[in-house]
N, C-alpha and C positions, 0 to 999 in steps of 0.2 A: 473437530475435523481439521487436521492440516492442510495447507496447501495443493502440497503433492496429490492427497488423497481427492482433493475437490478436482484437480486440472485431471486425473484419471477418472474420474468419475463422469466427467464433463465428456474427454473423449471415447469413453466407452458408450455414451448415448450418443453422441456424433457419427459414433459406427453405426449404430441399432440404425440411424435416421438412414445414413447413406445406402445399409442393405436393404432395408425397406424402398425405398428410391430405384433401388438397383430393379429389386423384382416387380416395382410396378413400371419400369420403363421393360421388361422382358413380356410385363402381359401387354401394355403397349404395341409392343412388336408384332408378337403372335394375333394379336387383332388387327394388324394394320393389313397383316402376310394373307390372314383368311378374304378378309374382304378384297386383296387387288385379287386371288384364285376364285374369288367368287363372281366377280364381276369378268375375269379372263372366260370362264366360263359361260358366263352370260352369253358373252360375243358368241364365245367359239356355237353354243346353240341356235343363238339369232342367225349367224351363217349358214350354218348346215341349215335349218330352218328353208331361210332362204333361196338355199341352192336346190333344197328338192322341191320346192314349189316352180322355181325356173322350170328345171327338168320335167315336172307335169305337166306344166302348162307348155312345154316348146314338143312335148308327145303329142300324140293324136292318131284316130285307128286308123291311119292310112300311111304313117309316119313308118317308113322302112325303106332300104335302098333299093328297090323295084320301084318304079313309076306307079302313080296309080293310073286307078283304070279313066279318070277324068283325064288327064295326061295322054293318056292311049286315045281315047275318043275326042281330043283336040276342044275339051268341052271344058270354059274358064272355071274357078270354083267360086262360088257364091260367096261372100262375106254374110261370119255367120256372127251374129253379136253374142256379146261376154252373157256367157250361163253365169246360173244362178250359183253354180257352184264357185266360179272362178270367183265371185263379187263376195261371196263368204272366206274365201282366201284370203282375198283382201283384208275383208276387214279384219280376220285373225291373225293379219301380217302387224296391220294398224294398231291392233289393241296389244299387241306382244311389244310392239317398239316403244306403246306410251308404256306398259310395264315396265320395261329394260329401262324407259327413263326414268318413271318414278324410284322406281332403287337403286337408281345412281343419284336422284337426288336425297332419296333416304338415308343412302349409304355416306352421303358427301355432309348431311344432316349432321349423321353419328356419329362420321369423326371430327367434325367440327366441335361437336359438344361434348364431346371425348379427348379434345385437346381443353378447351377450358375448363372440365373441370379437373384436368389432370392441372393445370394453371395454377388453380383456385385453390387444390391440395397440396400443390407446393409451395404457396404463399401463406396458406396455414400451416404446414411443416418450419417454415420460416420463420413465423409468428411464435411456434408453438416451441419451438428452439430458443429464440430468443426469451422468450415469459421462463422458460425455464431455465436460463442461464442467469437471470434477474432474480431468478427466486431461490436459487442455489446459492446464489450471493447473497444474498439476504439471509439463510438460513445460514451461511458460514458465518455475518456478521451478528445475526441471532447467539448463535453459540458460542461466538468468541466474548460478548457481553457477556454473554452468562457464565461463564467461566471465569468472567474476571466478579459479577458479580455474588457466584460462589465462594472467592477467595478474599473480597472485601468482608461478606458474612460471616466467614471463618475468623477475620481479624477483628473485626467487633465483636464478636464472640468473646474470644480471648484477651481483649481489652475490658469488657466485661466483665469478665473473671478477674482478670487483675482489678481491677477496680473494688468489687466487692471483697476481695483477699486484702487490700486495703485498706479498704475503711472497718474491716473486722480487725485488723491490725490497729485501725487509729485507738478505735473503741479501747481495744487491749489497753494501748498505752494510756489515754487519759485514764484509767481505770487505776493504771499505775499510778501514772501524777497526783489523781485525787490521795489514792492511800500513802502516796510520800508526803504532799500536801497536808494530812491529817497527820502523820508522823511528826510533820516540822512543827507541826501548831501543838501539837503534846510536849512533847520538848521544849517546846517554847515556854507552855505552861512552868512547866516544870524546872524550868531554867529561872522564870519568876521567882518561885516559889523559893527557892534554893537559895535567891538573892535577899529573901524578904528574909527570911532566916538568920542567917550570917548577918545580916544587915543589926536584926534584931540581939544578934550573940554581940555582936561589937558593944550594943550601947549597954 
């Protein structure tokens, strides 16, 4: 693997990371966007809620722009204590508002824990980028060994061959030498011989 091909290799997973990155800060969003329309909501219902329980409770059967007949006959109105009904409003006022709080802290819960582990997966994106840029290196420095230790093999190889082409060659030649060697020494004989002769013609 060359260079070039490693540093494009490199930032073609750099992209992968960053669109990934990209669409999970988009769902991010779109969960941030639900829960404020959900809790907007919340309110806008606790309101109105609250505004027609006012309006009921500020009615009553005598409640209209004619006077009533207590008014006409100069006769005060009695205080009439909170029904039974009014004190079940309540509490249905009471138990709606600890609701609306428990899911705003539930809701404050989730994204709380929805930011760290959005945290925690970008720190392992981090991690997991880096382990992989260490090991891309590693695998370039793997190959390029190997490569080199491919083309050492090749040349012991071929040192080998020459070697063995060599010493089939040396053999050759001592092969030679003995049989010139056994030449000289025949001739030699014979070169004796030749002398013992002549030697003997002389006397």
């Amino acid at each position: 693997m060359s260079t070039e091909t490693w540093v494009d290799d490199v930032l073609s997973k750099l992209k992968v990371r960053d669109e990934v990155e990209k669409k999970d800060s988009e769902y991010y969003l779109a969960f941030k966007q639900l829960v404020e329309k959900l809790l907007s909501k919340e309110q806008q219902h606790h309101h109105h809620h609250c505004q027609s329980n006012t309006e009921e409770e500020d009615e009553t059967p005598f409640s209209s722009k004619s006077p009533s007949p207590s008014t006409i006959l100069g006769i005060e109105k009695e205080k009439v204590p909170p029904s039974t009904k009014s004190k079940s409003k309540s509490v249905q006022q009471d138990k709606l508002k600890d609701n609306i709080s428990d899911n705003d802290a539930a809701t404050v819960v989730i994204i709380k824990e929805n930011h760290q582990l959005r945290n925690e997966n970008e720190d392992l994106i981090t991690n997991l980028n880096s382990i992989t840029l260490k090991n891309e290196k590693l695998e370039f420095i793997i190959k390029d060994k190997d490569v080199r230790i491919g083309k050492l093999e090749k040349l012991v190889s071929k040192l080998q061959k020459q070697i063995e082409h060599l010493s089939i060659e040396m053999k050759e030649k001592n092969k030679t030498i003995e049989l010139i060697n056994d030449e000289n020494l025949t001739n030699q004989i014979q070169l004796n011989v030749l002398r013992d002769r002549i030697e003997k013609d002389k006397r």
